[in-house]
C-alpha positions in Angstrom: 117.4 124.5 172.9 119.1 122.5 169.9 118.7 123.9 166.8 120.0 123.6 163.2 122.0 126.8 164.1 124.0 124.8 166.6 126.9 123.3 163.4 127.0 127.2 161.7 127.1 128.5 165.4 130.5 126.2 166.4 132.5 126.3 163.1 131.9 130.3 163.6 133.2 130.1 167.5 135.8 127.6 166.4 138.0 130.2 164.4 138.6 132.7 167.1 139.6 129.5 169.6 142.2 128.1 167.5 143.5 131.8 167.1 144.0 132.1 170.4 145.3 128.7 171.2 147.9 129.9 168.6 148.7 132.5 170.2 149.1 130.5 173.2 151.7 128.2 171.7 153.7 131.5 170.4 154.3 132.4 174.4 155.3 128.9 175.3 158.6 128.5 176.3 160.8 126.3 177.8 161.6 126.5 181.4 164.4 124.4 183.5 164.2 121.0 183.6 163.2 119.0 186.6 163.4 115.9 187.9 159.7 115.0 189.9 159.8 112.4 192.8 156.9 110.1 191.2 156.2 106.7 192.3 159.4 106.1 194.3 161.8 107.2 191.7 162.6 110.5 190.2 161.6 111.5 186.3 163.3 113.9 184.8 160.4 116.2 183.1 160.6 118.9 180.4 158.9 121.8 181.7 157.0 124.2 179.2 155.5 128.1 180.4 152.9 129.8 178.6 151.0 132.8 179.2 147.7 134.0 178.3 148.0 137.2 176.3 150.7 138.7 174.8 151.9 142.0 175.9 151.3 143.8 173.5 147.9 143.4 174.1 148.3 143.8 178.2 148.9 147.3 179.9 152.2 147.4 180.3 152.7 149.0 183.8 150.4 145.5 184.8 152.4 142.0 185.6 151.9 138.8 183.5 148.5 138.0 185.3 148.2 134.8 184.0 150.3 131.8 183.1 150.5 127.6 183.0 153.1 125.7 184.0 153.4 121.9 182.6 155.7 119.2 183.6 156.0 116.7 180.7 157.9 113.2 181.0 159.2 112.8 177.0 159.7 109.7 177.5 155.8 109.0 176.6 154.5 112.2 176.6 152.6 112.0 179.5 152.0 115.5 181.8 152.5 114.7 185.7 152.1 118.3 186.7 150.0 121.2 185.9 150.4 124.6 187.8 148.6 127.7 187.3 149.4 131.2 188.7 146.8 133.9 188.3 147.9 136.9 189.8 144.5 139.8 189.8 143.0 142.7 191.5 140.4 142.2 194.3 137.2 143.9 192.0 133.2 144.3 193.0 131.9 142.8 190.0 133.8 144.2 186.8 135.1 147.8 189.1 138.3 147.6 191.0 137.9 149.5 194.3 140.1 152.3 194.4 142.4 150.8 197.4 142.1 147.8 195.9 144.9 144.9 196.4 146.2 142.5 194.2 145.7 138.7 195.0 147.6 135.8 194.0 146.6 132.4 193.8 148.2 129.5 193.4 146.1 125.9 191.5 148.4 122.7 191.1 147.3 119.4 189.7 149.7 116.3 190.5 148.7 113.3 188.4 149.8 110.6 191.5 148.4 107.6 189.2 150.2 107.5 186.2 151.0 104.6 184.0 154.5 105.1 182.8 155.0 102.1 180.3 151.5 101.4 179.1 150.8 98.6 177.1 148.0 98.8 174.8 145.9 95.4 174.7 145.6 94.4 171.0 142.2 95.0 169.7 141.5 97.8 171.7 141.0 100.0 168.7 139.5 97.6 166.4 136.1 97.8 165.2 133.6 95.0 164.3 131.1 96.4 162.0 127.2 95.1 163.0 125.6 92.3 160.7 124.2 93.5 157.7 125.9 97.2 158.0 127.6 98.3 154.9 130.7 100.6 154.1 129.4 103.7 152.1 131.5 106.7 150.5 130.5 109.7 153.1 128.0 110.5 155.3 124.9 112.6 153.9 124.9 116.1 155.1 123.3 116.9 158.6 121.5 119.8 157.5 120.0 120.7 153.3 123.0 122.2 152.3 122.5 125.8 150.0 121.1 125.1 146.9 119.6 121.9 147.6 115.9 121.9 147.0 113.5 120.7 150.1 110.2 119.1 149.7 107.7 121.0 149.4 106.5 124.6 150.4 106.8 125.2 154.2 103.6 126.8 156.2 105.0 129.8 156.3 105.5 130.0 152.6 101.8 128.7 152.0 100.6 131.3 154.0 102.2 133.9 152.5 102.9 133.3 149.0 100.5 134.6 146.5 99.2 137.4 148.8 100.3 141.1 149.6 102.7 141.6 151.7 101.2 142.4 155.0 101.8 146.6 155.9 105.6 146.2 157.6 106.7 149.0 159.6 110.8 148.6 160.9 113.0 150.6 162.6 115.9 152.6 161.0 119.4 152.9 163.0 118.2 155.7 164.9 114.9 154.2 165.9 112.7 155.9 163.3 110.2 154.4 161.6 110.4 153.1 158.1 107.5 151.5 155.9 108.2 149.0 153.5 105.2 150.6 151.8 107.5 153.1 150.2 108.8 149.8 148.0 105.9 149.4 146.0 106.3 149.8 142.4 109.3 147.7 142.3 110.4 144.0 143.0 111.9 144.4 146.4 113.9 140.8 148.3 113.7 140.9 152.3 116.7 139.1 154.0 115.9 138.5 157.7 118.6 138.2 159.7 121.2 139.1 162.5 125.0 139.6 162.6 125.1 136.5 165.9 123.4 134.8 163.2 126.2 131.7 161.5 123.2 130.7 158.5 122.6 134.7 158.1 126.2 135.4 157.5 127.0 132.0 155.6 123.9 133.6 152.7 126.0 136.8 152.8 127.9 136.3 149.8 125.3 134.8 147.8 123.3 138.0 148.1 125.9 139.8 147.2 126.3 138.5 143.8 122.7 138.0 143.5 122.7 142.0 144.2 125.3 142.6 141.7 123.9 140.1 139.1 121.1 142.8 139.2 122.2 145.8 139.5 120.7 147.0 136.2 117.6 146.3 137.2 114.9 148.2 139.7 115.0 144.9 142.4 115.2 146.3 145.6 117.6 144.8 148.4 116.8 145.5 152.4 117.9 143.9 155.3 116.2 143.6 158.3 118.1 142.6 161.4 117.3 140.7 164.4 120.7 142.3 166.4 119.9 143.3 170.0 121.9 146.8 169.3 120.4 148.9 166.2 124.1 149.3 164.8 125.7 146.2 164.8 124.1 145.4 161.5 124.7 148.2 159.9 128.2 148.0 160.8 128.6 144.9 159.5 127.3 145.4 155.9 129.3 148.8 155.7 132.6 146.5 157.0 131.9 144.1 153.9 130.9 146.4 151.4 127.1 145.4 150.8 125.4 148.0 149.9 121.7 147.7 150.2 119.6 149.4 153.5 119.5 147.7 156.6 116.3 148.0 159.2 115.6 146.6 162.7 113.1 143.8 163.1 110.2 145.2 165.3 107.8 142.8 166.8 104.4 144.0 165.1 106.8 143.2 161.5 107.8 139.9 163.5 104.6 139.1 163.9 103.4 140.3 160.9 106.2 138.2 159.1 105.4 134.7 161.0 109.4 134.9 161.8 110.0 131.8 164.1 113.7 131.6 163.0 116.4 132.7 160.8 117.2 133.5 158.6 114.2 134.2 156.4 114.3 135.1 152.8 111.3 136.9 150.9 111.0 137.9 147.5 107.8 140.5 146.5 107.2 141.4 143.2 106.8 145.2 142.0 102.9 145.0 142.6 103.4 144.4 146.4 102.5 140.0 146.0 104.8 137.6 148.2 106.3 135.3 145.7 108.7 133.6 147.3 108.9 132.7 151.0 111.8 130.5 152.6 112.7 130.2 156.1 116.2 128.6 156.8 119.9 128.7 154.5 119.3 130.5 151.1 118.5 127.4 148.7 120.0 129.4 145.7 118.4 127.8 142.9 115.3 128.3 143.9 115.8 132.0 145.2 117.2 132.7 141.1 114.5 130.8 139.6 111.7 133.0 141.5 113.7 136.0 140.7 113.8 135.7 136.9 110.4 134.4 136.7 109.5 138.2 137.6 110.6 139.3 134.1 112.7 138.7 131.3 114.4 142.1 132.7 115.7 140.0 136.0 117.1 137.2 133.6 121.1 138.1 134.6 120.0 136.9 138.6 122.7 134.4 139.5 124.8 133.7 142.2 127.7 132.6 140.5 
């Protein structure tokens, strides 16, 4: 299914794919030239290597197991050959059997039809704007970006704002149970999320300066994760030095919580009373607002 996740989701995917494309174009090289019979004359090609992986990163008693070849004509930049070695053990699912032989295989990919002097038509990249369309300065955003106020409180938030907090019972890292009972007595914010999460992690540092911004004070800070393995959250707030608790999202707290996606922000004030409810991207001034509106004490809140 689409969701408003899917933008956060392939910006944070996109990073470790242009990595390794780098990496890539660090172990091209240039190979002999060659000269390809192609549509009754010869072309004389530039002919570029590249592995996958580097080997420092490869066991080195194992051959280069994979690498492209690409025949290039210069004159226009246009590739007539692609071949691609793969050299592997046989394996049963991820295990190698013990006699186990290596295979090699062998994929090329002749472009036969090729146009070597193209000619570009005029107007083939022109664009005739529709009647009555006008030009504007940018796009608005796809998505409320943070701090931008939304219309409105959502169901969630009407359900729950106002009212106790409903008795939560989570999971530590070791699978014990906690109570958020135990908070009572002080202001205490709930961040639902998960580390696989791209919102969850984009909210990160805002937390962590609305954490800092009131350190003095008795608000509380827990996290309570959505991750399939107990650790990975904890992990990752340890990694980036954010310092409050983190818990594991059971479903009776799910349920309890009305959690249909994340991440979900929730803000209870010291007598146990949901005053702030927010499903979705932290919207930061209104997060602050409900935070100093629980005392003059909680008036340094900021996410600056």
């Amino acid at each position: 299914m689409g969701s408003d996740d899917d933008a956060p989701f392939a910006a944070h995917r996109l990073l470790p794919q242009i990595t390794k494309m780098r990496v890539q174009i660090d172990l091209a090289h240039f190979a002999p030239s060659e000269s390809l019979e192609y549509q009754g004359h010869k072309v004389k090609c530039t002919v570029v290597q590249f592995e996958f992986k580097r080997a420092v990163d490869r066991d080195p008693k194992r051959p280069i197991e994979w690498h492209n070849t690409v025949w290039i004509n210069l004159a226009n930049l246009a590739v007539l050959k692609i071949e691609y070695r793969d050299h592997y053990p046989m394996k049963q699912g991820m295990v190698t059997p013990p006699n186990g032989e290596w295979q090699d295989r062998l994929d090329q990919t002749v472009f036969t039809v090729a146009d070597l002097d193209p000619s570009i038509p005029h107007g083939t990249f022109s664009f005739a704007p529709a009647v009555g369309a006008k030009e504007v300065a940018k796009l608005p955003p796809l998505f409320p970006q943070p701090g931008t106020p939304v219309d409105g409180p959502s169901p969630e938030a009407a359900q729950y704002v106002g009212k106790r907090l409903p008795d939560i019972v989570v999971h530590d890292a070791a699978g014990a149970d906690i109570s958020l009972a135990q908070y009572e007595g002080h202001p205490l914010l709930i961040d639902v999320w998960a580390t696989w999460c791209g919102p969850c992690i984009h909210d990160m540092p805002a937390l962590g300066k609305l954490r800092a911004s009131t350190s003095a004070t008795d608000l509380q800070f827990v996290g309570i994760d959505e991750d399939g393995n107990t650790t990975d959250a904890v992990a990752y707030l340890k990694k980036n030095k954010y310092d409050w608790p983190d818990y594991h999202l059971t479903e009776t707290a799910e349920s309890a919580l009305s959690v249909v996606g994340i991440p979900v922000t929730i803000l209870v004030d010291a007598k146990g009373n949901v005053v702030y409810y927010h499903t979705g991207e932290i919207i930061t001034k209104e997060l602050v607002t409900a935070i100093r509106d629980l005392g003059s004490a909680y008036s340094t809140a900021s996410t600056d």
